[in-house]
N, C-alpha and C positions, 0 to 999 in steps of 0.2 A: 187901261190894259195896254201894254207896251207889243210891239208888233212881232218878239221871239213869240210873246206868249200865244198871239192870235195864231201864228203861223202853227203852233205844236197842237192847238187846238184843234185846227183844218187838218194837219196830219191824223189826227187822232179820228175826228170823224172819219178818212179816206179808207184809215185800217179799218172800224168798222162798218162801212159799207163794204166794203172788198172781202172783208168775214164774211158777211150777209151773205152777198152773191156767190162764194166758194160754196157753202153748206148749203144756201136752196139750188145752185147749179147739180150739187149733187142729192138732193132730196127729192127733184123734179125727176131727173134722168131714173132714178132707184125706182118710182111710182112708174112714171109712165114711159123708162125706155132709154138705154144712154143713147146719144146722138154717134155718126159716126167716127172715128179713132182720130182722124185729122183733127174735126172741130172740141169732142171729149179732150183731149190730152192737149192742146194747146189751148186750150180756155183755160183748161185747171192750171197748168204751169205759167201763163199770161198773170194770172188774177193772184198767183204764190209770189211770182217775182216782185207784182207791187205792193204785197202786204209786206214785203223783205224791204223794200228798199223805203217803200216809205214808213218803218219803222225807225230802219237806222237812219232817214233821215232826220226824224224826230228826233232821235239820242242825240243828232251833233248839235241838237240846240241846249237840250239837257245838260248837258258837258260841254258845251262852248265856253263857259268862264271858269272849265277845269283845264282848257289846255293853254300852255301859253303864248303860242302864234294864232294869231285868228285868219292869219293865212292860210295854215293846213286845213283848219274848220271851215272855209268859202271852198278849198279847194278839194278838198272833200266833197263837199257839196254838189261842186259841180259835173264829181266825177262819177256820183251816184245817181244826178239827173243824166248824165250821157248814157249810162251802162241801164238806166231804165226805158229810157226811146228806144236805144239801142235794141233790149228785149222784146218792148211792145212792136217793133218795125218788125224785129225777125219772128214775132210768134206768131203774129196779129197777118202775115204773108200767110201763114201753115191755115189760120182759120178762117180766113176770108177765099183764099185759093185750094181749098185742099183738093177738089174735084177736078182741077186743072193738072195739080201737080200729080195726085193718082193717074190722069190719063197719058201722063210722062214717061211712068213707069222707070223712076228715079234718073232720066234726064235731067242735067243740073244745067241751071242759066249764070253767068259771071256774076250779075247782081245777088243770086242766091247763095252764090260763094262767100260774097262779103257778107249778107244776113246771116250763114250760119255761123261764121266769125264772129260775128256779133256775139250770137245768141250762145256761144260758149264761153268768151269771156265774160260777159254777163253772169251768165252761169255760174263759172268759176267764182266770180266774186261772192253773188250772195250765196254760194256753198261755204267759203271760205270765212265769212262772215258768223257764218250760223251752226255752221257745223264745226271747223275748223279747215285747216292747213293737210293733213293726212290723205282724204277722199281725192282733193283737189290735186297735188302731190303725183296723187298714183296716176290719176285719170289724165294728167302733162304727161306724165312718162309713156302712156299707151300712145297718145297722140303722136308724138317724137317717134314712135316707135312705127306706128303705121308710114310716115312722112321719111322716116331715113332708118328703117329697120332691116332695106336691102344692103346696107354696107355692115353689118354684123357678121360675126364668123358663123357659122355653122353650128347646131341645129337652128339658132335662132333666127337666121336672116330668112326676107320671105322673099318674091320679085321686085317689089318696088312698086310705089301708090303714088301718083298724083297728087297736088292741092282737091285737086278737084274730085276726086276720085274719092277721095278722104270726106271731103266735102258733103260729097253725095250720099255716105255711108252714115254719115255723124246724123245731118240734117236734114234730109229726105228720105234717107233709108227706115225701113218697120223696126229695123233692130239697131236703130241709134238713139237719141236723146227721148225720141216720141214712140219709143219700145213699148213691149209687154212691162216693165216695171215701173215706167210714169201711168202708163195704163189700170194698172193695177191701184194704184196711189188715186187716180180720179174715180174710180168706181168702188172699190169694196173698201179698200181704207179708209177712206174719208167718211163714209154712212158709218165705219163702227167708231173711230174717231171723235165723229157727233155725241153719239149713241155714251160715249165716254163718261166726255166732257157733260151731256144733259146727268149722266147719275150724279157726279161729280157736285153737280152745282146745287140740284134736289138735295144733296144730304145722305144719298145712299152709299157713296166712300163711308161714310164717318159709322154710317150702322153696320158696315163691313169689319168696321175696325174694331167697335165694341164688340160685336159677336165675339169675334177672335180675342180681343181681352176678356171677357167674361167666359167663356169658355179654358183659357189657362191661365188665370188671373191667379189661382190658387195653388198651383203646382210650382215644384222645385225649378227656377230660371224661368216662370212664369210671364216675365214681359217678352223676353229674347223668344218663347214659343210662342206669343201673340203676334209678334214680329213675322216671326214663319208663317203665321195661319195666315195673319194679314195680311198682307203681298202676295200669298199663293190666291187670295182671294182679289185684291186689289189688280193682279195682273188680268184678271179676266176685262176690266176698265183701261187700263192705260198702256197695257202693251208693250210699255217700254222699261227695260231696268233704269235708263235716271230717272225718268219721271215718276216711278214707283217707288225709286228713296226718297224724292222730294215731297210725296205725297203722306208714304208712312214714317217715313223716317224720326219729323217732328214729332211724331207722338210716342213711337217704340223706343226711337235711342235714350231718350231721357231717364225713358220709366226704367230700362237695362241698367242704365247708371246709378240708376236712385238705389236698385235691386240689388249690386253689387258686381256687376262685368265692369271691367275695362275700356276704356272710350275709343282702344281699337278695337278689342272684342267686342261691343257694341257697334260700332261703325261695322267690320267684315260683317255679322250676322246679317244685318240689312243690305248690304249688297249686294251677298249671295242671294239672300232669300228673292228681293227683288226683281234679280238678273232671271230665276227662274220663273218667276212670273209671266215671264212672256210668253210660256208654252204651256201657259195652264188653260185649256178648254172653260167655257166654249166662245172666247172674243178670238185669245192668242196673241201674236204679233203683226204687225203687217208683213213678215217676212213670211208666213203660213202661207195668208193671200199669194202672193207672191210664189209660193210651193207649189199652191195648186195649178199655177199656169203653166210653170215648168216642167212639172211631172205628168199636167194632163191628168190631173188624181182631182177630184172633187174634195172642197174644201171638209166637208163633213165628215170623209174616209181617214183625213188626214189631223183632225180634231180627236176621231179614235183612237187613231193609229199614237197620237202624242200623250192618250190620258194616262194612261196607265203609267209610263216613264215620267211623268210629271210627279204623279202621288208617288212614287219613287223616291226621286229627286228630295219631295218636301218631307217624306218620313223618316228619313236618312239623314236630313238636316236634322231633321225632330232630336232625333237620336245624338247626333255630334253636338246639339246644345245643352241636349239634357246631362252628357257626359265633361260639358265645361262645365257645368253649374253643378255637377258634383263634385270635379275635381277641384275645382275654386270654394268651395263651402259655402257655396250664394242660398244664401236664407230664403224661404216662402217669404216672397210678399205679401203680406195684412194690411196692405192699406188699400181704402175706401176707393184710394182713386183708381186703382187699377182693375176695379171688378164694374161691369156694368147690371144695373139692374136687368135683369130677363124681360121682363114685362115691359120695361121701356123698351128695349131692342122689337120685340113684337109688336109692339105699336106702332112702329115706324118701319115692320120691315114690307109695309104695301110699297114702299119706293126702288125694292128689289124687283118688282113684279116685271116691268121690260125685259128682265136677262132669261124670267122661262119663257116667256112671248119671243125671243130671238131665238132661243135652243129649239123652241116645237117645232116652229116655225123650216129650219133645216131638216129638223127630224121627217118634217112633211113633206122634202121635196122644193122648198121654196129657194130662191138664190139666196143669196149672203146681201145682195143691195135692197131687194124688198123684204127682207127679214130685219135688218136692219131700220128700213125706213117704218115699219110695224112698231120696230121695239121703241124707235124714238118715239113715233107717235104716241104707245104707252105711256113713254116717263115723260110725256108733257101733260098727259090728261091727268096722269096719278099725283102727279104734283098738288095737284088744285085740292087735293083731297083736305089737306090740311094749310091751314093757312099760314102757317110760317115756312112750307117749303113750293109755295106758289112760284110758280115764274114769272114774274111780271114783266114787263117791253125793256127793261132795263137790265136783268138778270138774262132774258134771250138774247140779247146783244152781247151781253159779258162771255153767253155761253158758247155763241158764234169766232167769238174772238178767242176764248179758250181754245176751244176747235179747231181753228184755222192755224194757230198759236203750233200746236200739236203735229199738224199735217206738214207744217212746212220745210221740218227738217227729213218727214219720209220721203215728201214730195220732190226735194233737191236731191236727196241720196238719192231716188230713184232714176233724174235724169242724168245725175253725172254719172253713175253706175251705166246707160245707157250710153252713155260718149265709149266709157270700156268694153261694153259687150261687142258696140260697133266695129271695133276694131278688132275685137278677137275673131268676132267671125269674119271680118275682111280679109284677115291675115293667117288665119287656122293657129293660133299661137297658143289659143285651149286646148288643142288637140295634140302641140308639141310639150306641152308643161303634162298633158296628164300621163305621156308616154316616159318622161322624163322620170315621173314619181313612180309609175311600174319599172324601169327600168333599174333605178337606185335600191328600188324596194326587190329586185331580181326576183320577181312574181310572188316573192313570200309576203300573203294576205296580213300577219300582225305587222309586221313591218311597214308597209303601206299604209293602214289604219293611223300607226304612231308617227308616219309622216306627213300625212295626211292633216290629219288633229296641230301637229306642230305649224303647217302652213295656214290653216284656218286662223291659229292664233294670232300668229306673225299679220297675215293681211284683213283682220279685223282688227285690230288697234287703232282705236280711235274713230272707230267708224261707227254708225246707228246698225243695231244687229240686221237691219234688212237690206241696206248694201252691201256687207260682210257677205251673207250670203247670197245675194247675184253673185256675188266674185268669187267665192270659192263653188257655186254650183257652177258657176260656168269652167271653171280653170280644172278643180281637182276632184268633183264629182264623178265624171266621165272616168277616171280613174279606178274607184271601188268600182262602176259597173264591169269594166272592163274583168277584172279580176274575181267577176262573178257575186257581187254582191246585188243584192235585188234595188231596182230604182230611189225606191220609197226608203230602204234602209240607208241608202248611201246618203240621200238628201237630207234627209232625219239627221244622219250625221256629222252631214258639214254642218249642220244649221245649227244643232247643239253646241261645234266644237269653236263654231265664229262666234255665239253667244258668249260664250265665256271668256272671250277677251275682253268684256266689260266689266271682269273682274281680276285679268291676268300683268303683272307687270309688265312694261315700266307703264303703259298706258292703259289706266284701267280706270274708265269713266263712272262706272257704279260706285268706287271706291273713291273717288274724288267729290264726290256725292255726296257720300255718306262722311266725311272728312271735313265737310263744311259744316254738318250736322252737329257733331263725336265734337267737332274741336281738336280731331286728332291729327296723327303722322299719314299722309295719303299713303305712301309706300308701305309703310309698318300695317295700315288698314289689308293693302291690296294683297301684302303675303298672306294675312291671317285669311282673308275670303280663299284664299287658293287653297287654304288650310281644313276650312270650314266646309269649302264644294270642292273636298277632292272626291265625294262620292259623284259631285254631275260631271267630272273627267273619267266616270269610270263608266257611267249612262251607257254615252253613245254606244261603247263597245259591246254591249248588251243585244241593239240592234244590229249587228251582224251575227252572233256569237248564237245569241238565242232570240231569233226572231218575232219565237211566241211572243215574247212581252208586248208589241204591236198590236196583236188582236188582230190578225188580219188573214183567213184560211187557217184556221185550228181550231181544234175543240177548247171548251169552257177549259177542259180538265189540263190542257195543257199551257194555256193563257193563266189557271191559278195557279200550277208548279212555276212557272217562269215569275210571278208577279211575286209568289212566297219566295224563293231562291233570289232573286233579285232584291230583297226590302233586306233579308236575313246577311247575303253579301255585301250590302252597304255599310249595313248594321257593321259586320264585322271591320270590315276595311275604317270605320269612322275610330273604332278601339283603338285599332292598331295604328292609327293615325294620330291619335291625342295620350294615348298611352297610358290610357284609364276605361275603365270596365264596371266593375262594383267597386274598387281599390285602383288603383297605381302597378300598373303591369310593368315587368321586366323584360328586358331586350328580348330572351324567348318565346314569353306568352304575346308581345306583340309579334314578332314572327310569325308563330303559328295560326295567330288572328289574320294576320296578312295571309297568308298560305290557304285556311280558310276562304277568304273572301275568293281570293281566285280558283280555290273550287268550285266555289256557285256559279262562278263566269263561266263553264260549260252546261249547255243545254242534256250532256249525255248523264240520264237520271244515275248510273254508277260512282257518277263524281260527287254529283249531291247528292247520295247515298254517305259517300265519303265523308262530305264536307260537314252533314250533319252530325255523324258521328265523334269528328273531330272537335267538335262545337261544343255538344251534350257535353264532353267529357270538360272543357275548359270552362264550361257554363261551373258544374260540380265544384271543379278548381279552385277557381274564383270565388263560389260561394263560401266554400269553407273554408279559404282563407283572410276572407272579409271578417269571418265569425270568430278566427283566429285571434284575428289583429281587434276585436271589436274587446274578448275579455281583456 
């Protein structure tokens, strides 16, 4: 055995010990107590940095006889061991000193000046690594901007900051790198995370995914609607729109293809579907988590407040696939493979049983990290039940590193997203951007909303949706509240509208996903998802317009008017989007369809009086011109 190989091996173990310790650091804390903020959040960011770097250490040995200077691979090498001390000096200060530095009361020392140097470029690197170049980008330009933001013209200049002052805010301060969103990352993400990655491994993805093909294995565009079910189900596990097309994607795009869609019609329906996955109750995303700190709204309130515009979101897809697969002539799929037995699926579906042990479990009162740590403990006992989805010390290892695998890109978005909040609040520059967007928007509410939505897009690009939305809650949230939208609606709405830059041109990560998948055009993919979820750009709006849909202060009666008028408006808007119905609509009946849809968008029951009426009549239409064209 030659000494790359030994060295990759030793890598390999370090990542999985480093797993280990990330998942029981936070399995221990979930049982019996997280530790305080200083040692919490720089242990988990410590232990993230070196499963980062000693990962990609490992790859330069992988790929050392693909590159061909073996200079850059040594020097490479070296510069991932400096930028790893580097981290461990600066983090390994925060968790050994933190009761020191607490009684400083963000007094900074010269030597802490250079550690928190450190511990950002550091930073920056393994963000840049693992995320990309965008996160890291923006969070340069904040810094510059703190450090020489005083010689700017007006509104944007502020007094002028320090090195050190900068310093103190990034690396010592509660609202810089060891904020509430690295915070969040070491305690509630990580246990559901776990919690994922254990279903994932048990076999309970795979009986998510049958359900949903055996359920519309039989219907017109039956795989493309397994797709739907399956990611709306699958998001409750993974959280994230790429990891949910990675997950389903291999099994639905195929069967779509086999069906009769197009392999960018194929690829967009799983990206969208995917993308909305992350807001489907009751895991979500870790940007929820992350909701509930900022809003001061309990996670549970805010798992309500999302269900209802989830099932929204995925009936509305329902609808716009069922209406390509008419308009397309995609035949019922009859074959074998696409239908799963029922009675297999119930025999395995004990390995769902963690996800009602986590739901009661909130329903009761309990936190999200010993709800959590319950439901793993679940799906590690249920395992055993049968013996091909046992876990054995080889599969708990695999699942550690899945886990950790998962956490590291929230985990980094989370602190460099931290380096930017630092600075907004050092600088009040959230507070000059949200006046900025009432000002342009000259206090007119849709006008704001539609600039609003357009900024979310623009600075989600590229980003994991839970840094998206630090950044737009901090910058352009403050903004709706201002102009009288309620806390909870506003948040709901950046959070929806930075989500969907995972599927909006030119960087649209879900859609390069699913493009790996398809075998197709990423771009031709990413227009078609914008195509396919123009009903989740119509969502958000929903949450200000008619709040009922929330669930939150209203009667039954007016949460089922807002949930019917809401499904029936998507419905419409999906028509008049693909420009097919029961038949092939013309420029008018889509109009009207459109005109429709935005009658449902008010809450005042006179319009949806209207809109039904307009509807009834085009439903008649339609039918009897189908019947027309059918002799």
């Amino acid at each position: 055995m030659d000494d790359e190989t030994l060295m990759g091996n030793l890598l390999s173990k370090i990542i999985a010990i480093s797993a280990i310790c990330l998942v029981g650091l936070t399995l221990y804390t979930a049982f019996f107590g997280v530790f305080p903020d200083g040692i919490q959040r720089s242990a988990h960011l410590l232990i993230v940095l070196i499963l980062v770097f000693a990962t990609v250490f490992r790859m330069t040995y992988e790929a050392s006889d693909k590159i061909p200077k073996r200079s850059v691979v040594i020097l490479d090498r070296i510069w991932i061991v400096l930028a790893l001390v580097g981290a461990a000096i600066a983090a390994g200060h925060q968790l050994f000193n933190f009761e020191a530095i607490n009684n400083r009361y963000g007094a900074i020392t010269s030597y802490e000046i250079i550690f928190g140097s450190l511990l950002v470029i550091a930073l920056f690197d393994a963000c840049r690594r693992t995320i990309g170049w965008p996160i890291v980008l923006l969070a340069g330009m904040f810094l510059l901007y703190g450090l020489y933001g005083a010689y700017l013209p007006d509104p944007l200049a502020h007094r002028g900051y320090s090195l050190k002052r900068v310093a103190s805010q990034v690396y010592l301060g509660g609202g810089g790198i060891f904020g509430t969103p690295l915070g969040v990352s070491a305690t509630f993400v990580t246990g559901v995370v776990v919690l994922g990655a254990l279903l994932e491994k048990t076999g309970a993805g795979q009986v998510l995914m049958d359900f949903a093909t055996a359920l519309t294995g039989r219907m017109r565009g039956g795989p493309a609607k397994a797709a739907v079910v399956g990611s709306s189900l699958m998001g409750m596990i993974s959280g994230t729109a790429v990891a949910n097309v990675l997950t389903t994607g291999p099994i639905s795009i195929p069967l779509m293809r086999k069906s009769g869609y197009r392999k960018e019609a194929a690829g967009a329906i799983e990206a969208v579907a995917s993308t909305g996955g992350q807001l489907m109750p009751p895991v979500m995303g870790a940007a929820a988590f992350i909701m509930a700190e900022f809003t001061n709204t309990s996670y549970l309130t805010i798992a309500k407040a999302a269900f209802l515009p989830a099932v929204i979101f995925y009936a509305v897809l329902l609808a716009m696939v069922h209406f390509e697969a008419v308009k397309r002539n995609i035949p019922i799929l009859r074959d074998v493979d696409s239908v799963t037995d029922w009675p297999m699926i119930l025999k395995r579906s004990y390995l769902l049983m963690p996800l009602p042990v986590f739901v009661s479990m909130l329903l009761s009162g309990y936190s999200i990290m010993l709800s959590s740590f319950w439901a793993v403990t679940a799906s590690f006992l249920v395992s055993y039940i049968h013996r091909s989805t046992a876990l054995s010390p080889r599969k708990i290892v695999e699942t550690c590193v899945s886990a950790a695998s998962a956490v590291i890109p929230v985990a980094l978005a989370c602190a460099v997203a931290g380096v930017i909040i630092g600075i907004i609040t050092l600088t009040g520059i959230g507070l000059k951007f949200s006046t900025l967007v009432v000002m342009l928007s000259g206090g007119s509410l849709p006008l704001a909303l539609v600039l609003t939505m357009f900024t979310c897009l623009i600075l989600g690009m590229g980003l994991p949706t839970a840094a998206a939305y630090i950044l737009v809650a901090t910058l352009v949230a403050p903004a709706l509240v201002d102009l009288g939208v309620s806390l909870l609606a506003a948040h709901l709405f950046v959070l929806y509208s930075a989500m969907l830059s995972s599927i909006t041109p030119p960087v649209a990560l879900a859609a390069y996903a699913a493009a790996s998948i398809a075998n197709g055009n990423p771009l031709k993919i990413a227009i078609l998802a914008c195509q396919f979820g123009m009903a989740a750009f119509a969502v958000p709006y929903f949450f200000v317009y008619d709040p009922a849909i929330l669930g939150l202060d209203v009667t039954w009666v007016q949460i089922s008017m807002s949930f019917v008028t809401a499904i029936v408006g998507g419905i419409c808007a999906s028509a008049a989007m693909l420009g097919h119905f029961t038949a092939r609509l013309n420029i008018i009946e889509r109009l009207l369809f459109a005109g429709t849809a935005i009658l449902f968008m008010n809450s005042d029951w006179r319009f949806d009086l209207t809109a039904f009426v307009l509807l009834t009549v085009l439903i008649v239409w339609s039918l009897r011109r189908t019947t027309t064209l059918a002799k």
